[in-house]
N, C-alpha and C positions, 0 to 999 in steps of 0.2 A: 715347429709350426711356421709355415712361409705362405703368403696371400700370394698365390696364383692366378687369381683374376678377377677383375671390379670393373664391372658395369653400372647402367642407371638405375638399372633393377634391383639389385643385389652384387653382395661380396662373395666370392668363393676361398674357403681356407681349407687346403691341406691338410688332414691330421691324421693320426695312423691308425684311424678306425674309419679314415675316406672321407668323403669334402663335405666340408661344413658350410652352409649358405645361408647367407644373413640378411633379413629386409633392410635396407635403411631408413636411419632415424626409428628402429623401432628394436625393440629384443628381441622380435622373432628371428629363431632360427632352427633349423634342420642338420641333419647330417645323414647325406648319399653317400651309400655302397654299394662297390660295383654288384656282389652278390645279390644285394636286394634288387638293383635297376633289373639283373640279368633273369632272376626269379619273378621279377613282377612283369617283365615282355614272355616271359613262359607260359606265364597264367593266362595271361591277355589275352596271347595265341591258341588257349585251351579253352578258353570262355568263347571266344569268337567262333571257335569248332564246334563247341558246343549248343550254342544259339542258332546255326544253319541246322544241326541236327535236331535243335527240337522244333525248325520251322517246319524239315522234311518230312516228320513221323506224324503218322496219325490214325483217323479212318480210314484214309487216301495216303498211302506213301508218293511222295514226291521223288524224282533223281535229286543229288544234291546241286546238280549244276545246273538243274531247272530254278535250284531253289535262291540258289546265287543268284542269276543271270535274273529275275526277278525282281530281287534287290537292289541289281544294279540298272534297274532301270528296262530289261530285255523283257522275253518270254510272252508267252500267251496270255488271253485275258483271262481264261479261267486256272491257271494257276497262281495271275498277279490276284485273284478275288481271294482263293485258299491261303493264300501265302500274305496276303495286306489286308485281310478285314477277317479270318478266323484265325488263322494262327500268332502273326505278327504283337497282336496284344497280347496276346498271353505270355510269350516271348519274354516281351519289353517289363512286364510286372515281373516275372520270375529272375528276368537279370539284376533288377533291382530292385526288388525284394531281398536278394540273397545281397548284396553290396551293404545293404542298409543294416539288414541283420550282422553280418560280417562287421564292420564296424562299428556298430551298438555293443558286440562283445567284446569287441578290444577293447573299448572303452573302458566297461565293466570290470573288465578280468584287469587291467589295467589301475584302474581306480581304487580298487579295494584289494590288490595284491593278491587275489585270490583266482587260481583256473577256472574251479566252478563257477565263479560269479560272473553268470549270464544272466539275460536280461530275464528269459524266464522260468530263471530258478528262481530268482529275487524281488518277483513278482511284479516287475514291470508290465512285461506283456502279460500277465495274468488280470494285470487292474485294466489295461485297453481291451484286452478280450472280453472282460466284464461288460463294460459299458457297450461295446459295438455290439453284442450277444442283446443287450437291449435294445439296441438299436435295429438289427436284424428283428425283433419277436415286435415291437411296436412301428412298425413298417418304412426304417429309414434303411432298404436294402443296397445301397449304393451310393454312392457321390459324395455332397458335402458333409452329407448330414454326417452319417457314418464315419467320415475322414473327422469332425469334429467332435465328433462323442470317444472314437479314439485316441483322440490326441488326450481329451478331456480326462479321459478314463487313466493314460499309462503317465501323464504329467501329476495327476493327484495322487495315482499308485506312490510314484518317485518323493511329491514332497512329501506324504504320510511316512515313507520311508527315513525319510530324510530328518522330517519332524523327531518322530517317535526313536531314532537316533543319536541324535543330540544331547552332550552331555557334556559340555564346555569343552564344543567343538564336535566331531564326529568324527569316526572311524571304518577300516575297510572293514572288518571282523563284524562292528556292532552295525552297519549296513545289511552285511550278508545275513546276518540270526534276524534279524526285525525283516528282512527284505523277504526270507523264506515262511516266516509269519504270514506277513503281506498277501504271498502268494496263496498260500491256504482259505483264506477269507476271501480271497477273489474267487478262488476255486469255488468254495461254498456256495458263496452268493451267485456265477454262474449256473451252478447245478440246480437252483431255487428257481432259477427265471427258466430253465427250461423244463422245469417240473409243472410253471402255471402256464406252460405255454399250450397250443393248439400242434395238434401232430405235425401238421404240413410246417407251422414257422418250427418247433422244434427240431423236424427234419433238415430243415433249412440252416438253423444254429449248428447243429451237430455236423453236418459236411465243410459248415464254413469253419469251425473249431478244429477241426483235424488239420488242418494247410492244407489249400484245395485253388489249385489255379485254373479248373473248370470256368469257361464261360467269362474268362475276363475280357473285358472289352476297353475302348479309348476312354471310358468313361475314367477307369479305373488308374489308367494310365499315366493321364493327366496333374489331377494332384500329388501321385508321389512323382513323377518327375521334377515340378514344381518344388516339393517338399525335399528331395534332395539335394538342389540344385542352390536352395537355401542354408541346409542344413550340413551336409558336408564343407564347402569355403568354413565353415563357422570350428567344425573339430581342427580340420589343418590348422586354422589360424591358435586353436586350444592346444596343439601339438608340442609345444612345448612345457608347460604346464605338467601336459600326463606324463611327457618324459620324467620328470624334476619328480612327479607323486608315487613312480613305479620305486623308489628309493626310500617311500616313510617317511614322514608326517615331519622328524626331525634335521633332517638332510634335508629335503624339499623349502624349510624356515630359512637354516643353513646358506638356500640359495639364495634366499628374496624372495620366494614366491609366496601368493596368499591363497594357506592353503585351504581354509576354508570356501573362498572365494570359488577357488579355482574348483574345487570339487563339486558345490552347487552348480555353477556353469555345466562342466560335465555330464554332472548328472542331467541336470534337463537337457541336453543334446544329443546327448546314447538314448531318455526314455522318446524324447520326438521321433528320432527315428525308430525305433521299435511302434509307435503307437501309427506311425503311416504306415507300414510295411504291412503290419498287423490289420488293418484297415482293408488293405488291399487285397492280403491273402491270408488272411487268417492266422493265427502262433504257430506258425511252421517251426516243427521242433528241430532241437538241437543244433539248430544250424550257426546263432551266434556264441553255441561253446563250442563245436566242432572248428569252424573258420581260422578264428584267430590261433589254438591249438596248432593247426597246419601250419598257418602260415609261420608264425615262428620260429618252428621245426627246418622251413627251407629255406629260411634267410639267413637263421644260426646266429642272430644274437639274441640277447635278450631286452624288453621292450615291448613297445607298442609295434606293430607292423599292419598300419592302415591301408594302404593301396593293395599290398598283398591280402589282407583279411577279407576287403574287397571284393576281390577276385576268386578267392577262393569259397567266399559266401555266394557270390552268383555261381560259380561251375558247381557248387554241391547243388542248389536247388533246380538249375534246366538239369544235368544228369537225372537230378531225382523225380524230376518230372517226365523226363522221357524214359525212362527205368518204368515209373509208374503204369504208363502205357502200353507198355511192351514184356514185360513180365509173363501177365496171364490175358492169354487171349480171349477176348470178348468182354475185359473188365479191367476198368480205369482204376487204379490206386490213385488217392491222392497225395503229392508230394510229400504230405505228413508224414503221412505213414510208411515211408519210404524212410526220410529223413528219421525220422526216429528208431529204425530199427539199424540203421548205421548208425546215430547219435549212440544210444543205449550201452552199447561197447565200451563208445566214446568214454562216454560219465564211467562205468566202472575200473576204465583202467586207470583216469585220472584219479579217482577217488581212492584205487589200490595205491600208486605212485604218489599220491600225494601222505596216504599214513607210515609208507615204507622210509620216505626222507625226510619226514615231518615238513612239509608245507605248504599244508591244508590250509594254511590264512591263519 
């Protein structure tokens, strides 16, 4: 191992699994691989394809080079109106929506050593979906309120999880059995609020519960950009940590890390993001156990793979939405339901491969 190169910013170290970069004065550190950089400018360039494509589809198809040329500033005023004030929001939520998701489950699957442990199998997003579900039936359909009843809702799912875990100290395994609990009881309790609800707001809970990027607007747009923008700096900077925890509780001491510590922090930072995303577009399913599964897959090691899970969480949810659209004529699916019928595969063959090699968690 030989130092390559030292800036003001950071150290770069050579090692045979590709350069290691270090902050100074501090113990953060990473390590880039060419495969990973080359797989995450793939994705990039497929997310970016992807996003012109769900500006172009619609009522109204667009050329794609209307749709660019748009973008970039050209084009007519009635396709800059289609293309910047109806489609472009929906757009922007569904790219990062899927980015948030996509990293909330690395987190997870990360954290508790476990594939299946997504955020809502484990009842994260089932405890934000709870509370926004109240929030939608007692008339907070948008904005802060909502963005705070969800937060409220998948941050209390997390510590009840967290609590009710604990057991001089906490575990990935006894997360996941208490976190599919969790989930159940939020289940329940949503299915209670849309039983005393009124048709129309139940109608209303029910479309926003399946993941539905119907009608999203700048309103919608705004706080989770905000909440991302907060919320991601804060995993990278945790990125070392998850590495150190993907290795068990005893290795992780081993290093110096606190593992305790380190796992609460996580954990509220995977359920934040689930509870804005969820806010935004409803438990779009399967997308943060579908993500990080890929992305891992095409980077080929093992680990956390955040930029890739990323990327790979926004391209499944614009496909899934323009999929949605285009399928059956004259009828909008909503991304859920899309998404979950590719998910669904997903969980069974992890759950086959996971009893086949024993490593279900």
């Amino acid at each position: 191992m030989s130092v390559t190169d030292t800036t003001r910013g950071a150290a770069a170290v050579r090692s045979a699994g590709g350069i290691v970069v270090r902050l100074p004065r501090t113990r953060a550190s990473w390590i880039v691989r060419p495969r990973s950089v080359l797989v995450s400018l793939l994705l990039a360039a497929a997310v970016a394809a992807a996003f012109v494509v769900e500006l172009a589809f619609g009522e109204l198809d667009l050329p794609l080079t209307d749709v660019v040329g748009s973008l970039t500033g050209g084009g007519d005023s009635a396709t800059a109106m289609v293309v910047h004030e109806l489609r472009l929001p929906r757009a922007l939520v569904g790219l990062l929506c899927g980015a948030a998701f996509g990293v909330a489950g690395a987190v997870f699957q990360t954290l508790t050593r476990n594939p299946l442990a997504s955020p809502d199998i484990i009842g994260v997003s089932a405890g934000a979906g709870t509370a926004a579900t109240a929030g939608l039936l007692f008339g907070f359909g948008s904005g802060a309120g909502l963005q705070t009843l969800a937060l409220t809702g998948g941050l209390g799912a997390a510590a009840l999880i967290y609590a009710l875990a604990w057991k001089s100290g906490t575990t990935g395994y006894r997360i996941v059995l208490v976190g599919i609990g969790i989930a159940a009881l939020c289940t329940s309790a949503t299915s209670y609020l849309l039983l005393k609800a009124g048709v129309y707001q139940a109608q209303q809970a029910l479309m926003w519960l399946t993941g539905n990027l119907n009608a999203r607007d700048w309103s919608h747009v705004g706080p989770l950009a905000a909440a991302l923008a907060a919320l991601l700096p804060c995993v990278v900077l945790l990125a070392p940590w998850l590495a150190g925890l993907q290795f068990g509780d005893d290795t992780a001491k081993a290093l110096g890390l606190p593992v305790q510590t380190a796992r609460m922090a996580l954990l509220v930072v995977g359920a934040a993001l689930v509870s804005f995303a969820t806010a935004a577009a409803g438990p779009i399913a399967f997308v943060a156990l579908i993500a990080p599964q890929i992305a891992v897959r095409l980077v080929g090691v093992p680990g956390p793979a955040l930029l890739p899970s990323a990327l790979v969480g926004s391209l499944v949810v614009l496909l899934g939405d323009v999929a949605g659209r285009q399928l059956l004529p004259g009828t909008e699916l909503p991304v859920g339901v899309v998404t979950g019928v590719l998910g669904a595969p997903c969980l069974l063959w992890l759950l086959s491969r996971s009893n086949r090699i024993g490593s279900g968690g």
